[in-house]
C-alpha positions in Angstrom: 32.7 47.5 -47.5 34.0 48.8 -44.1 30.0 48.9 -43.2 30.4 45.0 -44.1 33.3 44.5 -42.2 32.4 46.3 -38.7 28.8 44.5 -38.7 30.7 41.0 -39.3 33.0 42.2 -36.5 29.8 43.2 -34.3 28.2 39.9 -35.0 31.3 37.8 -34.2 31.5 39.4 -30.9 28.0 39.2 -30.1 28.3 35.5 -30.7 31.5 34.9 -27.7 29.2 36.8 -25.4 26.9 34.6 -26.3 28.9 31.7 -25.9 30.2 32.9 -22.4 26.9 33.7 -21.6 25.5 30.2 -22.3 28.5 28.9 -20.2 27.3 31.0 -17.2 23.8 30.0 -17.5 24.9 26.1 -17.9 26.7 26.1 -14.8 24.2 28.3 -12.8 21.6 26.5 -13.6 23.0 22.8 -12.5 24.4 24.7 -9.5 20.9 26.1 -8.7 18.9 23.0 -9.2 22.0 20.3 -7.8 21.6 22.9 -4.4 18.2 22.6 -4.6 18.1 18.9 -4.8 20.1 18.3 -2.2 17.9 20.7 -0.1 14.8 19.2 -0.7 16.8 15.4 -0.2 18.0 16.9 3.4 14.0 18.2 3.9 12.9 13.9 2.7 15.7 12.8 5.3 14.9 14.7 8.4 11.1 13.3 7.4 12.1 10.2 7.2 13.9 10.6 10.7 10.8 12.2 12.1 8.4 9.1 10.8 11.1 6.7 12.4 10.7 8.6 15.8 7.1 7.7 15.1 7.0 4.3 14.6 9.8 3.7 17.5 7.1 5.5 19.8 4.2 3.6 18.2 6.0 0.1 18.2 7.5 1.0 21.5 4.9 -1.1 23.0 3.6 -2.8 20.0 3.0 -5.7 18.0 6.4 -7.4 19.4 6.2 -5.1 22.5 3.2 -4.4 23.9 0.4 -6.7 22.4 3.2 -9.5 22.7 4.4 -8.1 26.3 0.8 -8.0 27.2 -0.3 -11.3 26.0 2.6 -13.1 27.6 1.6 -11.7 30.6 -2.2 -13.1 30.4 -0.5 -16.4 29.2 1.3 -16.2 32.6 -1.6 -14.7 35.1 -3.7 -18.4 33.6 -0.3 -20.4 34.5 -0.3 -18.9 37.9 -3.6 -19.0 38.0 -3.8 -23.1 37.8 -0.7 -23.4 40.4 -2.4 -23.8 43.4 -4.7 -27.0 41.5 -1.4 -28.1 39.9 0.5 -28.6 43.5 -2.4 -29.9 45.1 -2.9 -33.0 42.6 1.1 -33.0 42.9 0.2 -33.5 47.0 -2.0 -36.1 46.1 0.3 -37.9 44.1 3.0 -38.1 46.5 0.5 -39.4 49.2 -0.6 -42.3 46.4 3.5 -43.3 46.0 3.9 -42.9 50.1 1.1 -45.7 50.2 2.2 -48.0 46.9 5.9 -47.5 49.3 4.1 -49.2 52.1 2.7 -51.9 50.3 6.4 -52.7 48.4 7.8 -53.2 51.7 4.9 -55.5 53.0 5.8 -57.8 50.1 9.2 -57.5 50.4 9.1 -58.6 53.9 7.4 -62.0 52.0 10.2 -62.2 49.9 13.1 -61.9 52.7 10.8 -64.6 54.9 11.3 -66.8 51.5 14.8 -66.4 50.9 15.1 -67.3 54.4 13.3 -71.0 54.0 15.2 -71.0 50.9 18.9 -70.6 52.6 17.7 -73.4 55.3 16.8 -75.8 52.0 20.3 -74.6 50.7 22.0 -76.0 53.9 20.0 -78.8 53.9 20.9 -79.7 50.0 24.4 -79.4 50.9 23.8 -82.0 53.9 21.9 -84.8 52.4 23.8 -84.5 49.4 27.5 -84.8 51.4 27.7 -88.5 50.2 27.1 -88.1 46.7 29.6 -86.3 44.7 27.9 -84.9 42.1 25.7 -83.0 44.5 28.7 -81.0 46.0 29.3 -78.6 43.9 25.3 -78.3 43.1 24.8 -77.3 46.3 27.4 -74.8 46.7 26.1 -73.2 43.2 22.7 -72.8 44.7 23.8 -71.6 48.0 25.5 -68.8 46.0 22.2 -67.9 43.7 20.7 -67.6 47.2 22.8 -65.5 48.6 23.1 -63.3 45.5 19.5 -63.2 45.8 19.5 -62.2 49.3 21.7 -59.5 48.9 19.7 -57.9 46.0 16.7 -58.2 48.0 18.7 -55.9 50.9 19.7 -53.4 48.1 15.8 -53.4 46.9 14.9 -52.6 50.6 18.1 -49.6 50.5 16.3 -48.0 47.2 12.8 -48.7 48.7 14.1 -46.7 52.2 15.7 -44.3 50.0 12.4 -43.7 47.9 10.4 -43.2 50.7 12.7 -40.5 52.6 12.8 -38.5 49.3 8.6 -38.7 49.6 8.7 -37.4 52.4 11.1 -34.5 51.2 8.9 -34.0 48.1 5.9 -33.6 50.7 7.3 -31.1 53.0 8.6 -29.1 49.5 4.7 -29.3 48.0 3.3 -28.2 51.0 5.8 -25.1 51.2 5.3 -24.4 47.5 1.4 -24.6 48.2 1.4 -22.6 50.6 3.7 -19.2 48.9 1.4 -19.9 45.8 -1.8 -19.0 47.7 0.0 -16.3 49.8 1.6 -15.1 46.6 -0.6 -15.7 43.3 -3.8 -13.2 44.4 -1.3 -10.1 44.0 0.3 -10.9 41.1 -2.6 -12.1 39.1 -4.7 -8.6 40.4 -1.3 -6.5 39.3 -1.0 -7.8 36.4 -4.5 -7.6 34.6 -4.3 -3.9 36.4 -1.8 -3.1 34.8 -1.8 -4.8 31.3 -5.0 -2.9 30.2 -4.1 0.6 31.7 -0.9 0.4 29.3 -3.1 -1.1 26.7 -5.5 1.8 27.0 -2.5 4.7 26.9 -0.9 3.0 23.7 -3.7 3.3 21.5 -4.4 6.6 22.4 -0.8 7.4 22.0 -0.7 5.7 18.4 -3.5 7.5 17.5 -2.3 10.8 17.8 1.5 9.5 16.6 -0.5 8.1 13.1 -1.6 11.9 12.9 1.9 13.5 12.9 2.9 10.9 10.5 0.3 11.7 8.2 1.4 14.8 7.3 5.0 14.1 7.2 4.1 11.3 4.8 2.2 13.7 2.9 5.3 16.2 2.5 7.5 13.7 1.4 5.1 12.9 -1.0 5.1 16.3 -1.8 9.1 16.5 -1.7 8.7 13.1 -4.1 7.0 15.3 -6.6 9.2 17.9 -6.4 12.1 16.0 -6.7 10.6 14.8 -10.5 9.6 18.1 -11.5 13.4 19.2 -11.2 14.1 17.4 -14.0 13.5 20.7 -15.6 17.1 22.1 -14.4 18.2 18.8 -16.5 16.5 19.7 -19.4 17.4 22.9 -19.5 21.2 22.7 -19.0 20.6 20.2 -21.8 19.2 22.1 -24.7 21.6 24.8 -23.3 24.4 21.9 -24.2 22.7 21.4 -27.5 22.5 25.5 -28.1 26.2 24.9 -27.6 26.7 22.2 -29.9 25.1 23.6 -33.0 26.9 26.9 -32.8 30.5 24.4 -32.4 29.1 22.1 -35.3 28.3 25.0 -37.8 32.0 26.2 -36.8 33.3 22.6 -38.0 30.8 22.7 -41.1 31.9 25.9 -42.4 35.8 24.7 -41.7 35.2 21.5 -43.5 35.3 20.5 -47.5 31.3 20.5 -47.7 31.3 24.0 -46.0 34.2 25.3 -48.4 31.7 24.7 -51.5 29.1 27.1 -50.4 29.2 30.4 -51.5 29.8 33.6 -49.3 26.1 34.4 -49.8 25.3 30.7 -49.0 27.3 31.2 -45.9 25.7 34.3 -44.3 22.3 32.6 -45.1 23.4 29.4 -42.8 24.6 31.4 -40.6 22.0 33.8 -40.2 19.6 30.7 -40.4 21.5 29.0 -37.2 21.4 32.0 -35.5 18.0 32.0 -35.6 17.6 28.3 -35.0 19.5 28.9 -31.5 17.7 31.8 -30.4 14.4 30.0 -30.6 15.3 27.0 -28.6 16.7 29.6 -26.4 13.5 31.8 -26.3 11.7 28.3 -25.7 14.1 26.8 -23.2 13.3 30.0 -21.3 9.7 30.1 -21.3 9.7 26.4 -20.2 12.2 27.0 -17.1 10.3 29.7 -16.0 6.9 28.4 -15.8 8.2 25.2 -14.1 10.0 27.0 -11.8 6.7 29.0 -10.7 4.9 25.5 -10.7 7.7 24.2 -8.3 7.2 27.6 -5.8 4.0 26.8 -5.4 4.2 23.6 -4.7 7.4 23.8 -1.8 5.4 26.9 -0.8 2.8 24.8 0.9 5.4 23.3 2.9 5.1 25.6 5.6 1.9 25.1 6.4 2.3 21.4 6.6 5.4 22.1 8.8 3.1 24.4 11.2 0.4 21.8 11.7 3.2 19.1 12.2 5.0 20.9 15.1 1.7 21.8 16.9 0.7 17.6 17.1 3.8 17.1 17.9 3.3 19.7 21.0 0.3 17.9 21.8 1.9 14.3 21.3 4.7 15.2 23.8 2.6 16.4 26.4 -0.5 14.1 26.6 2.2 11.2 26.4 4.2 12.6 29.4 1.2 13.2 30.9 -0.1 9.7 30.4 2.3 7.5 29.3 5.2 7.7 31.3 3.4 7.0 34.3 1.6 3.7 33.5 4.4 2.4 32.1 6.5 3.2 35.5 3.8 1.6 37.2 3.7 -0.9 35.9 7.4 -1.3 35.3 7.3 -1.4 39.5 4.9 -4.3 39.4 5.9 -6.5 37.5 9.3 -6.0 39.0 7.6 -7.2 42.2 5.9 -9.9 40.7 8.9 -11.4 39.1 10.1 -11.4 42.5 7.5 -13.3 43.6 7.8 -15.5 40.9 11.0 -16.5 40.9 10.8 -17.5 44.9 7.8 -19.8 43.7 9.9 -20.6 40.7 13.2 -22.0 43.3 10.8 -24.3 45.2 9.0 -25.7 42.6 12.5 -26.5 40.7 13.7 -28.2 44.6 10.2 -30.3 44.3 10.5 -31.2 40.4 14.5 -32.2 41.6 13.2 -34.7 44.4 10.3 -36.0 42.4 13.3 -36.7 39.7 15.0 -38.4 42.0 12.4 -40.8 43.3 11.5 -41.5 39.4 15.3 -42.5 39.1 14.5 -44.5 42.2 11.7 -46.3 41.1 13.8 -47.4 38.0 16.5 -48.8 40.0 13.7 -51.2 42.1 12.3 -52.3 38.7 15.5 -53.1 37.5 16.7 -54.9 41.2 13.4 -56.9 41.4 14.0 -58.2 37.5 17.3 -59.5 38.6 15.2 -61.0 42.1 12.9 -62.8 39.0 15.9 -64.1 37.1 17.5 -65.8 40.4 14.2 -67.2 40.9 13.6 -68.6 37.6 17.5 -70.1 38.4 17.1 -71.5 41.7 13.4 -73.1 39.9 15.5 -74.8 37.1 18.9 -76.1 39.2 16.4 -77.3 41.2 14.2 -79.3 38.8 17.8 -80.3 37.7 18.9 -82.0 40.6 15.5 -84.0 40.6 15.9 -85.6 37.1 19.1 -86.1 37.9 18.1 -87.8 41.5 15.5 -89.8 40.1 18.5 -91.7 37.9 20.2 -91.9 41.0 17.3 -94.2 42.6 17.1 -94.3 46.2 20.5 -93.1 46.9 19.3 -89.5 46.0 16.1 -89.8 47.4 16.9 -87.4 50.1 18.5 -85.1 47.9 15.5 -85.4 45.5 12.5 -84.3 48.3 15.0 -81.5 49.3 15.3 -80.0 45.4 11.5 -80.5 44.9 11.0 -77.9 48.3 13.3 -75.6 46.9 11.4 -75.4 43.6 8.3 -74.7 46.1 9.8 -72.0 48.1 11.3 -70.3 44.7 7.9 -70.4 42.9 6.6 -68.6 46.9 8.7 -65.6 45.3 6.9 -65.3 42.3 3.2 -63.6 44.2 5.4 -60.6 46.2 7.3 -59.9 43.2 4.0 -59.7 40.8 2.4 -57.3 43.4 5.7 -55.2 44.1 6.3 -54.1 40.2 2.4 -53.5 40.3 3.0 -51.0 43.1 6.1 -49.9 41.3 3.8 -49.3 38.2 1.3 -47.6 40.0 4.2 -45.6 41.1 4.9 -44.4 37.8 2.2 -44.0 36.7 1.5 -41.4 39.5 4.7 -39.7 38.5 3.6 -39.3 34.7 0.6 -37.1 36.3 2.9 -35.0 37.7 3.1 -33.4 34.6 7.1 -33.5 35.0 7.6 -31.3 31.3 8.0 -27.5 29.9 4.2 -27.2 30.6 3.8 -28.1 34.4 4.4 -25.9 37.7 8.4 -26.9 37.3 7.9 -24.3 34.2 10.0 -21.1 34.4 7.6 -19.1 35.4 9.3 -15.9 35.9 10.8 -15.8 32.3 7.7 -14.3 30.5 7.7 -11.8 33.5 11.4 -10.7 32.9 10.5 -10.7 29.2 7.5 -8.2 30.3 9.4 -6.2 32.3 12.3 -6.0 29.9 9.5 -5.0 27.5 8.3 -2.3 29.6 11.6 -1.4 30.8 12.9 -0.8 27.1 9.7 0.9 26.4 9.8 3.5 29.3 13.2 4.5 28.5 12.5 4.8 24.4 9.7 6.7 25.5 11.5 9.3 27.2 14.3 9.1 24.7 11.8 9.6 21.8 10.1 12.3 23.9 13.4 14.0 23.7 14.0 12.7 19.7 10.3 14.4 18.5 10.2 17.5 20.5 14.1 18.2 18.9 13.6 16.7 15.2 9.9 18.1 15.0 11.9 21.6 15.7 14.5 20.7 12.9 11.6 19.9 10.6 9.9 23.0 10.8 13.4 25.0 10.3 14.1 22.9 7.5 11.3 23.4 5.6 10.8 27.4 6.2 14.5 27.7 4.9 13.8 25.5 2.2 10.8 27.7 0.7 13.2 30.4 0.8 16.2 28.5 -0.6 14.0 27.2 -3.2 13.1 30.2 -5.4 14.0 28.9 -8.3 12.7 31.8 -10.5 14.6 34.3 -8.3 17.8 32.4 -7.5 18.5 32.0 -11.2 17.4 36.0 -11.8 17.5 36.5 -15.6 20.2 34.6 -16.6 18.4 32.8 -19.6 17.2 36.0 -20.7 20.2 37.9 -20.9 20.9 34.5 -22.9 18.2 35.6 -25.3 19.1 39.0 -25.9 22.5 37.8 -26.8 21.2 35.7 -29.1 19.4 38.0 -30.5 21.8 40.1 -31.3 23.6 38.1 -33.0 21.2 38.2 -35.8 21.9 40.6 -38.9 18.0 40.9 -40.8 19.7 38.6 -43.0 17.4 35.5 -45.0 17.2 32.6 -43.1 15.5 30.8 -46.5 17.6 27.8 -46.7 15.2 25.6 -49.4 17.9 26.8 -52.2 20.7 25.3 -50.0 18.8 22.2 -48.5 20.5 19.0 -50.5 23.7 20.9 -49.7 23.3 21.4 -45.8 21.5 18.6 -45.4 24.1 16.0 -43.7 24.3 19.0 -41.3 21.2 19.7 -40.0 20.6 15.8 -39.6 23.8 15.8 -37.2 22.3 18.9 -35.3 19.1 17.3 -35.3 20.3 14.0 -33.5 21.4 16.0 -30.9 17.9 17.1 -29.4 16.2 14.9 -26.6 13.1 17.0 -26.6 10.3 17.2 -29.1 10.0 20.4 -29.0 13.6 20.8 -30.0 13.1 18.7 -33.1 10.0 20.5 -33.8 11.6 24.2 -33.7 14.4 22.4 -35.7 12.0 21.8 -38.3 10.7 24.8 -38.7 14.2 26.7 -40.0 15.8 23.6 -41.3 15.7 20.1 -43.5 15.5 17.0 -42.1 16.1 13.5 -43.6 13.5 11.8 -41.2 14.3 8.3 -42.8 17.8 8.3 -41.6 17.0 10.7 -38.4 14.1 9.4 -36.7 15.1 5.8 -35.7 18.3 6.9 -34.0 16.5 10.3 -32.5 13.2 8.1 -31.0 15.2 5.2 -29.8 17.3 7.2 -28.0 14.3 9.6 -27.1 12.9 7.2 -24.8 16.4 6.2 -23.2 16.8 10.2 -22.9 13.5 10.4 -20.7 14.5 8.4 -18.4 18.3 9.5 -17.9 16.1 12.8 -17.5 14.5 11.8 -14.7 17.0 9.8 -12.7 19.5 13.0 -13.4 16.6 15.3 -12.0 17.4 13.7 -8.7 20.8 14.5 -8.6 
């Protein structure tokens, strides 16, 4: 009896060892593998930092940059390129308006020589008519259209003077513009092609060896990737260390509950001894599993350092052939298009002075049109008053005969103003038509010429100084990357961090066992309810498996609840492995 007793006693404190020990090993382990993760997450990061130096360097001068820098450059060496044609038609075109200006004022000299005969007629109206009192005020009316007309005729003649002195402006401009484009268009044209393929040349080289180093680190976060999934182990196991837990709690309630009070003591000691070996099965398994995973993960972070080796000698390459190459075209050419935007922009001011005048002489021409419409509508006035006082004369019999041959000269002399004013908005046509070839829009020389230059140099501006700042970035984070990793293989020894903390598990659990059966079959209806609550514990086959072997299982009632929530379990498993 006292035999009985100090075994039970022996057993019992086997089992809180057990229990602490289990509690060690739980938090351990998520310590371990939580440390772990977050190691291998800092290794992914400073990667990822490393591939984003990369593609800064790469894309310092590309797509958007360089191709784009590069291309508006070309776009702008064929604009410059058609200057020197584009001012000279502009030349010509100035020279057609000087003429259709001389012409304008030849016919306007016919229409001032008319509204003189036509002032003289006016008189002569007011004369003849003197006697008649209906013709008073007629005559007074038409001397006023006259002398309206003649005063727009003296403003036509201001615009027309006006027109011609901003010509002769436009000229002088053209001519000055001409001449900077042929002085100035050679150089920058030569600098620029130059230029625009040597950096051309040095970028593809440059992203060449950059897609190398990014290679690799790709491939190592790829690597990380998968070693990040197969830490879902360290879940697992603090898991089934949870369940362990569990079942030895639950058979503590069982035994304390009504169910448990209707066993027998031999009944009991059976359950027990049938638990005991239940836990120290999953434990032996949960063991074995953690261990060989945790070689498997060695290896893989192991290769690491390799990786990281070949990584920081590209990287010593990268720096150097790009100092060596790089930097220097791009400072060359930083200085000439520098100088050419210069150049551009003094071309640019005196083409915008010549697009301003030739504005001004196509708000010029305007004004004439408009002044020699109202010169049309005072003629087509002065036609009809005319005509009026004729019907009106002829009723009058020979008392307004005189009046009469007066009105029918007027009519004469105003239809004398129709010929000059036909061949003056012809001239003024021709006028604007010559302005339309100017080109005056976003696409002729008036264009800003020297933007897609400052966007160039900006371009290469930018891109000089990342490159040096990324020159600086790689040579320090490919340093870090190495370090990272080398400490990481040693931080990451899974198998040696944890020591033998599941196996002193296992020998705890082992000695917890008496000898004792383990045949619950007699028992099985009774304990039943039981095992089906342990059983809906496990997330692992295996666990339900190894449950199987020692104890009943109801599957009908089990195996919906235990595979529904087998397949949430999975992938809480993995998303927890990540930490």
């Amino acid at each position: 009896m006292n035999a009985q007793r100090k075994l039970t006693t022996n057993i019992i404190d086997h089992r809180a060892d057990l229990t602490t020990g289990l509690s060690v090993a739980h938090a351990r382990i998520e310590k371990t593998f939580l440390d772990g993760g977050a190691v291998l997450v800092s290794v992914m990061e400073i990667l990822s930092d490393l591939i984003a130096i990369l593609d800064r360097m790469a894309g310092t001068m590309d797509g958007g940059t360089a191709d784009a820098a590069i291309a508006g450059m070309r776009k702008t060496i064929e604009d410059l390129a058609r200057l020197p044609d584009t001012e000279q038609q502009r030349q010509v075109a100035f020279e057609a308006m000087a003429e259709f200006c001389k012409s304008t004022d030849n016919h306007l000299d016919d229409i001032r020589e008319t509204i003189r005969y036509l002032k003289t007629f006016a008189i002569t109206v007011k004369i003849t008519g003197a006697g008649i009192a209906e013709f008073s005020s007629f005559a007074d009316e038409i001397r006023e259209r006259i002398q309206f007309g003649a005063d727009e005729v003296g403003k036509f003649g201001t615009y027309l003077e006006t027109m011609r002195q901003q010509l002769g402006k436009a000229r002088n401009f053209s001519a000055a513009i001409l001449k900077d484009f042929q002085a100035t268009i050679p150089e920058i044209i030569d600098g620029l092609k130059r230029n625009s393929a040597l950096v051309g040349e040095q970028h593809r080289e440059m992203k060449q060896m950059a897609a190398q180093v990014k290679s690799i680190a790709q491939g190592v976060q790829s690597k990380i990737a998968s070693a990040l999934s197969s830490l879902q182990i360290g879940d697992i196991t603090r898991q089934r260390i949870e369940h362990v837990q569990s079942t030895m709690q639950m058979l503590d309630e069982y035994l304390n509950s009504d169910e448990g009070r209707e066993l027998s003591q031999d009944e009991v000691d059976t359950l027990k001894e049938a638990v005991a070996v239940l836990v120290n099965a999953q434990l032996e398994e949960t063991t074995t599993d953690l261990q060989r995973d945790c070689r498997k993960i060695f290896a893989g972070i192991s290769s690491f350092a390799d990786d990281a080796a070949r990584i920081l000698s590209l990287r010593d390459n990268l720096v150097e052939n790009t100092r060596r190459g790089g930097g220097g075209a791009l400072q060359l050419m930083e200085r000439d298009i520098s100088k050419a935007c210069q150049l551009a922009e003094r071309v640019q001011g005196s083409s915008t002075d010549a697009d301003a005048v030739v504005s001004t002489v196509t708000q010029t021409a305007d004004d004439l049109l408009r002044g020699m419409g109202v010169l049309r509508s005072i003629k087509t006035e002065i036609h009809y008053m005319a005509l009026n006082s004729n019907l009106r004369c002829s009723k009058l019999g020979d008392e307004g005969r005189s009046v009469n041959v007066v009105s029918a000269e007027l009519r004469v002399f105003a239809e004398k103003l129709e010929s000059p004013a036909d061949a003056i908005v012809s001239d003024l046509q021709q006028i604007e038509t010559a302005i339309g070839k100017l080109g005056l829009n976003e696409s002729n020389a008036s264009n800003d010429l020297s933007q897609p230059l400052r966007d160039a140099l900006a371009a290469v501006t930018g891109a000089k100084t990342e490159m040096e700042a990324g020159m600086e970035d790689l040579a320090r984070e490919g340093q870090a990357v190495f370090s990272r990793i080398s400490s990481a293989v040693v931080k990451l020894d899974f198998e040696n961090e944890l020591g033998n903390v599941l196996d002193e598990c296992c020998g705890l659990s082992a000695s917890v066992l008496n000898g004792g059966s383990i045949d619950v079959a007699s028992i099985g209806e009774k304990i039943q309810p039981f095992s089906n609550r342990i059983y809906k514990l496990y997330t692992m086959a295996q666990e339900r498996d190894i449950h199987a072997q020692y104890f009943p299982v109801d599957l009908a009632t089990a195996k919906e609840k235990v595979t529904s929530s087998s397949v949430n379990d999975d992938d809480d498993l993995f998303a927890d492995a990540l930490f």
